[in-house]
N, C-alpha and C positions, 0 to 999 in steps of 0.2 A: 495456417495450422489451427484447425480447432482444441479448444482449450476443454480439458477433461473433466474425470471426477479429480475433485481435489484430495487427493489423502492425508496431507497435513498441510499446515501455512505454508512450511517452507515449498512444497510441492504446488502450491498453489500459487502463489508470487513467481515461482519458477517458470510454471507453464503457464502462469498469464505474458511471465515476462517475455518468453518465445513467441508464444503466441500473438504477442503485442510489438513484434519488432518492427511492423509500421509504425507512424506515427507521424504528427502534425505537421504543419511546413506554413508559409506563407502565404498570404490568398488574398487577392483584394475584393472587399465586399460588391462592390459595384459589379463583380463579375461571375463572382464565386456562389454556386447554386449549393442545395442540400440535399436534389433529388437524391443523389446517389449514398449518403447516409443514409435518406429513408428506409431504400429498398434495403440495404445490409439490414438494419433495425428489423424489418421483416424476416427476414433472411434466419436470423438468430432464434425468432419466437416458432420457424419451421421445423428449424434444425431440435426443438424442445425445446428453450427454453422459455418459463413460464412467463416472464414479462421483462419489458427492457425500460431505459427511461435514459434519453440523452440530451445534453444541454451543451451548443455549440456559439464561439463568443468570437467575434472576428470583431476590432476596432471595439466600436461603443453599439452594436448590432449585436442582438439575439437572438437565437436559434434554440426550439426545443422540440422534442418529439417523442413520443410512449409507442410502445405496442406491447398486444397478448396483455397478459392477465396478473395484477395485484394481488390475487386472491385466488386461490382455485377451488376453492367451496363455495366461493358467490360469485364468481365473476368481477368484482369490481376489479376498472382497468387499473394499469399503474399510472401516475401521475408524475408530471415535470419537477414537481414540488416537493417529487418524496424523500424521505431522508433512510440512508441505509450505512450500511456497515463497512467502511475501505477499505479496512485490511492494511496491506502494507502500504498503503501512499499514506498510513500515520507515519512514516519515517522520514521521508521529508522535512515535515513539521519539525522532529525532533533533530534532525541534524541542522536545521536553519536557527534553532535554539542551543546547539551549541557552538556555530558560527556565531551568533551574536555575544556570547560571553566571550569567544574568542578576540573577538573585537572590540571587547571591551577589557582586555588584558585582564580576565580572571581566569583563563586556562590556557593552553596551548594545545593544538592537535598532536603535536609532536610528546606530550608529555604521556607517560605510561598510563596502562589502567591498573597495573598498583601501586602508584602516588595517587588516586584519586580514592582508591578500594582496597585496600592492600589484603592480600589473605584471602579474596574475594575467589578472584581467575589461579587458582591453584590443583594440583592433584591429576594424578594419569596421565602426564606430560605437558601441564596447562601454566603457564608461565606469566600471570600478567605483566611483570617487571620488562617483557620480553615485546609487548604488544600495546602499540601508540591508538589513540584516540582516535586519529585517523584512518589506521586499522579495520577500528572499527564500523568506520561510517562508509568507507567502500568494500566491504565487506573480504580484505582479503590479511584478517587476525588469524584465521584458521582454526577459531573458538569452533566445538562441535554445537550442530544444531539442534536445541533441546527439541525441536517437531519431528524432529529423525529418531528419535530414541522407540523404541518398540512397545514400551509400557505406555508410554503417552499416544502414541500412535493410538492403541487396542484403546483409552480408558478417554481418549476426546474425538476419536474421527469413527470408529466402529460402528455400528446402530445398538447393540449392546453397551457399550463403554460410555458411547452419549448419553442414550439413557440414564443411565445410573449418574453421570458424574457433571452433566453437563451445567449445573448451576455450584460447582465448587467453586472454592476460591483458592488462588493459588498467587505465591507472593514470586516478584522477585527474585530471593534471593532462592526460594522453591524453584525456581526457571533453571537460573545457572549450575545449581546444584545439578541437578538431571543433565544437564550438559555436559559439566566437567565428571560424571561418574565414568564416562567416554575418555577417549585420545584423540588427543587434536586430529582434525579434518586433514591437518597439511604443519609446515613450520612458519611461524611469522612471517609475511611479505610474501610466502614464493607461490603466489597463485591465487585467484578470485574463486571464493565460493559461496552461494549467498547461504548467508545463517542469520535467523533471529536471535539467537543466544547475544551477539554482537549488540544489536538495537536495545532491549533489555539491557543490558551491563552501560549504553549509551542514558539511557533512562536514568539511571542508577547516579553515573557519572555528575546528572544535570542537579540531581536530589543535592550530594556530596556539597556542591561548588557553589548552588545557591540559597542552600537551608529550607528548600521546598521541593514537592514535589514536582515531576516535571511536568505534570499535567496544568499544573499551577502557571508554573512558565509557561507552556504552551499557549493557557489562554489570556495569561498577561500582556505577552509579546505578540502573540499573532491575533486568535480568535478577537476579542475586543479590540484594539485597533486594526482594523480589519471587519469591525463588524459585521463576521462569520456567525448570522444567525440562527443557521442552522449544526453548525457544527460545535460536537461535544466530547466530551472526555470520560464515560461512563463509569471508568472503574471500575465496581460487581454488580451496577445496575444491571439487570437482566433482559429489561425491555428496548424496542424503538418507540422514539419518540417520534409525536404525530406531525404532522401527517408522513407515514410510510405504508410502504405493504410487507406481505408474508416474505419469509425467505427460505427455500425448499433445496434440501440435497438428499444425493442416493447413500450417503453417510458407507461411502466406501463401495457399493453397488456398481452394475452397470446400468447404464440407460433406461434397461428395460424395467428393473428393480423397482421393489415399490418407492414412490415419493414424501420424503419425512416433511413436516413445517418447523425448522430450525430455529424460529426465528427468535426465540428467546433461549437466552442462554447468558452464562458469567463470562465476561472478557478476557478476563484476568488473566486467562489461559495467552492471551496475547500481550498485555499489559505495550509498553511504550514502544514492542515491535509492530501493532497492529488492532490496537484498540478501539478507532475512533471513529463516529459516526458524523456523516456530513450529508450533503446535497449536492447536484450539480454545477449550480450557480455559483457555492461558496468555492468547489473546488479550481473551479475556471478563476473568481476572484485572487484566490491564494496564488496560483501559479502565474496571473499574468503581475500581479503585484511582485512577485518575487524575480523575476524577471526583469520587469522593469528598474530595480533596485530600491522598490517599497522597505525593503527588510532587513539588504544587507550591504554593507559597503562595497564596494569596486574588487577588493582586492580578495575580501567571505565568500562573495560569488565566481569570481576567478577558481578561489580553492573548488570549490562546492562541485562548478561545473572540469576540475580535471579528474579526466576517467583511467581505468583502467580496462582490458579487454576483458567483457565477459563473456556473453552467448555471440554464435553469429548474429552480423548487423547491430549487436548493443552493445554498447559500455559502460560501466558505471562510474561514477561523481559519486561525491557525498548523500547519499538519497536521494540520487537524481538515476534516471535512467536514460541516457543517450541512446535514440534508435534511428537508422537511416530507412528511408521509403527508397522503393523502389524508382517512385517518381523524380526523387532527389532532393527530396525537403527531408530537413533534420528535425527531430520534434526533444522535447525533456521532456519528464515526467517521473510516473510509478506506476506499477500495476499494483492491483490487492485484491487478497482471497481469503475467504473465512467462510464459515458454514454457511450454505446458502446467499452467499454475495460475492461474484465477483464483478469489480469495476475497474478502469482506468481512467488518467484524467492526465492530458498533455498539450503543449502549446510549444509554440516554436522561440526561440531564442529569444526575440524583439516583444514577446509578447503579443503581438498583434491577433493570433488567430488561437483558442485553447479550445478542448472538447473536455468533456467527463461525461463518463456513463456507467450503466450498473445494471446487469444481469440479476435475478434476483434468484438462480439457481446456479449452481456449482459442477454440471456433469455435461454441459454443451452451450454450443455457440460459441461464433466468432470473433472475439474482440479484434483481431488484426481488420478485420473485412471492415466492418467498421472505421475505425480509424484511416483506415488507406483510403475507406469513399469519401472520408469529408478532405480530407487535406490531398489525394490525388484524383478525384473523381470530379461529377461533372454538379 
């Protein structure tokens, strides 16, 4: 399936995540080619999009490759090195941060999110006392999705609305508010639907429990030990940090529509469901580290990785997204979409074999074709 215009985050993790329900498997270096990555990579810069950048890790071997264009005012290509915007594979991050406090007996998953917020998830049928932590992190709280609401929609994804609004700041508790003006998506437990509302109020939760930001945490617990030197926590910075390139959407368009440079804008609008900027390399680092149990104990990861049904072919974990290939390798990961970026980054159980890559436009290309050429291709 090719993957669209993105119209809000949630629409965009959505149809990445469809679109993504290949995914990685096991391969042994000695045998295992790239050709068949390359050509997808091509494939994608046909299909429009303006530049691609994939970074492929099998064992202790590396694998990278660009096509099409960093820039479409000058040409310069994209680079292996560049750093862009993930979207939601920040949730990850954030649910392995609150797996480690878990494990550290300062919360339970099973504990509400009004013991942690109280007064917080209230109003139009929104019940936090009703919806556990865990809830939240396999997305089936039934919390509505603040990227679904129709004023947010018109005032961050329109090419009007961007305009005007794209360097606001918006808090937190501004997110959930917009969500709970809504009625629940569903009633606690009885069904998966993804919502960032959930990751946000996750964020919130980490604030509560350790007297700092969770970005704090994030780069306490992961980014530094892990030395993830490419990945960041921007908050209302506006900018990519170098080296990256542009990131282009139809800002609600079709294909043919003109082409905007997105590429600066305030996060905020995403905060700890989708904030975070990284690079290839770190993301492969992050996922086979976690995997292998760099991060979290036997029994964090057990939770982490039990899923529930979501799309065909996927399930969801704690910020993890279970996809089966068609070849018959299972791969984890996240997909993420944000204005002019969408990427993936996934490895298979054991760690052995991860990919991450990153589209740096929002209205086409393949990510499944992709993924299925490195981990079922030749």
């Amino acid at each position: 399936m090719t993957a669209r215009v993105r119209t809000t985050l949630a629409a965009a993790c959505a149809v990445a995540l469809s679109a993504a329900l290949a995914a990685p498997a096991v391969a042994a270096p000695a045998v295992h080619g790239h050709d068949a990555t390359d050509r997808a990579l091509r494939a994608a810069v046909a299909d429009g999009v303006p530049g691609v950048t994939a970074t492929a890790r099998t064992d202790r071997r590396t694998w990278s490759r660009t096509a099409g264009v960093g820039d479409l005012r000058t040409g310069e290509p994209r680079s292996e090195r560049d750093r862009y915007r993930v979207g939601s594979i920040t949730k990850t991050f954030v649910a392995t941060v609150l797996l480690q406090l878990e494990a550290e007996g300062r919360l339970s998953l099973d504990d509400t999110v009004g013991r942690w917020l109280p007064a917080v998830v209230e109003g139009h049928g929104h019940d936090g006392d009703r919806i556990t932590l865990r809830r939240l992190l396999n997305h089936t709280s039934g919390v509505y999705d603040y990227t679904s609401d129709e004023g947010f929609v018109r005032d961050h994804f329109g090419r009007d609305g961007f305009a005007e609004h794209r360097y606001d700041t918006l808090t937190p508790r501004q997110l959930v508010a917009i969500a709970t003006a809504h009625e629940p998506a569903f009633a606690p437990g009885a069904r998966w639907e993804y919502s960032n509302t959930n990751y946000v109020l996750a964020g919130m939760v980490i604030e509560e429990a350790t007297g700092r930001p969770y970005a704090e945490e994030v780069r306490r617990r992961i980014v530094g030990p892990l030395k993830l030197r490419a990945t960041s926590l921007p908050g209302t910075r506006t900018g990519l940090p170098q080296p990256s390139s542009r990131a282009y959407s139809k800002l609600g368009g079709t294909a043919t529509d003109p082409t905007y440079d997105v590429t600066r804008l305030n996060p905020s609008m995403a905060g700890s469901a989708g904030e975070m900027i990284s690079d290839s390399a770190d993301l492969n680092r992050f996922y086979t580290a976690l995997f292998r149990g760099g991060l979290l104990p036997a029994e964090q990861l057990a939770e982490m990785t039990t899923t529930v049904p979501a799309l065909p072919g996927a399930s969801y974990g704690l910020g993890l997204i279970r996809r089966d290939l068609d070849c018959g390798v299972t791969v984890w990961g996240h997909a993420g979409g944000i204005h002019g970026s969408s990427s993936e980054a996934v490895t298979t159980r054991d760690g052995r074999h991860a990919l991450a890559l990153n589209f740096n436009g929002d209205w086409s290309g393949d990510s499944q074709a992709v993924i299925e050429a490195e981990f079922c291709g030749d």
